[in-house]
C-alpha positions, 0 to 999 in steps of 0.5 A: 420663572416670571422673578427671574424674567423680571429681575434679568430684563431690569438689570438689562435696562439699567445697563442700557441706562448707564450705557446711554448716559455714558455715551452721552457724557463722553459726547458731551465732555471732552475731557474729565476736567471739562466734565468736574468744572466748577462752573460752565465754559462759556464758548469763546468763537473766533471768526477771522472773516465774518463775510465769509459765513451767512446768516443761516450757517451762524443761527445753525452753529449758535443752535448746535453750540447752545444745545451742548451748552443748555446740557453742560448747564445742566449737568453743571447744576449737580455738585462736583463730589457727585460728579465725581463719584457717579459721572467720572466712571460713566464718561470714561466707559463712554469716552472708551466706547466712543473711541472703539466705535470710532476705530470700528468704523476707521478700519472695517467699515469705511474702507468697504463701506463703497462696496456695500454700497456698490453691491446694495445698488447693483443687487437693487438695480438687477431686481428692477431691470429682472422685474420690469422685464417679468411685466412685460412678459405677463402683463396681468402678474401683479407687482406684488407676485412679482417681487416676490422673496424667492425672485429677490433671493435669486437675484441676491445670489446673482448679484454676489457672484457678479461681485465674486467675479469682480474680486477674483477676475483680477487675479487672472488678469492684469488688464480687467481693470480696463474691461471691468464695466464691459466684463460686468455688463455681460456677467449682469446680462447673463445673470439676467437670462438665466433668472428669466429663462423659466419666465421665457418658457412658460411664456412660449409654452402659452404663446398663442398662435394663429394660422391664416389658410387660403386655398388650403395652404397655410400662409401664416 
């Protein structure tokens, strides 16, 4: 058994290996003939209005360009057969996941990427509110019992059916668009309560209560 583990965790290193140097490769090298060079590209800038940058954007872009620089030099050191033969495969598979990653992003993730945002944010800020409003009810309760994993899954499932509404409300009603941020406020507020309402009892339940007597009547 140990030979095969061995053996299965080598061959999963050097594909992470190969993996790696060809993302490098196709971030490096914007294309194959770029890449089987004789010798390094020297950069070639063109500023139309040297006023319009300062110093320090000049001394970042030279850092940036010379450290993709010092890589090409590199790299350029090693013989074209060799580059051809090892590296071509490696920048075509990285340039391919590149591309892929970046289409991965273009369409499934920025497009949604305001409202994992959104939602991460709301779920965080109805923790902090839930949270605070449970140290104020039991003052003594430590912070670490507070936010504890079963408060943060209630939380958590509150949070998505105030974004679950959010999607489907709309459907219904034309003008939610104009009452989104009052509809939400009470969907919160009521998420709110119910989270408390176990907390709220049990602070009742224990409430201290004093009577004050005069003359056998009870005044308070």
């Amino acid at each position: 058994m140990e030979p095969n583990i061995s053996r299965r965790k080598i061959g999963l290193g050097i594909i992470a290996g190969l993996t790696s140097i060809s993302v490098l490769l196709g971030g490096v090298f914007d294309s194959s003939k770029d890449l089987l060079e004789d010798y390094p590209k020297t950069p070639k800038a063109v500023i139309d209005s040297i006023d319009d940058y300062s110093e320090d954007n000049l001394e970042k872009g030279g850092e940036k360009e010379s450290y993709k620089e010092k890589l090409k030099r590199l790299i350029y050191k090693i013989p074209v057969r060799v580059r051809t033969v090892f590296f071509l495969p490696l920048w075509v598979l990285g340039t391919a996941i590149l591309a892929l990653a970046d289409m991965i992003f273009k369409t499934l993730i920025a497009p949604f990427a305001h409202l994992i945002l959104g939602f991460i944010l709301q779920t965080l800020l109805l923790f902090l509110i839930i949270g605070i409003c449970i140290k104020i009810l039991f003052p003594d309760l430590p912070w670490s019992k507070i936010f504890s994993k079963k408060l943060f899954l209630s939380v958590l499932l509150g949070s998505i059916f105030i974004s679950a509404c959010d999607f489907v409300i709309p459907m219904f009603w034309e003008k939610y668009t104009f009452y989104r941020n009052i509809t939400k406020f009470i969907l919160g507020l009521v998420v709110i309560l119910i989270i408390l309402k176990p907390f709220i009892k049990k602070k009742l339940a224990n409430r201290v209560t004093y009577e004050i007597k005069y003359k056998g009547k009870t005044l308070a």
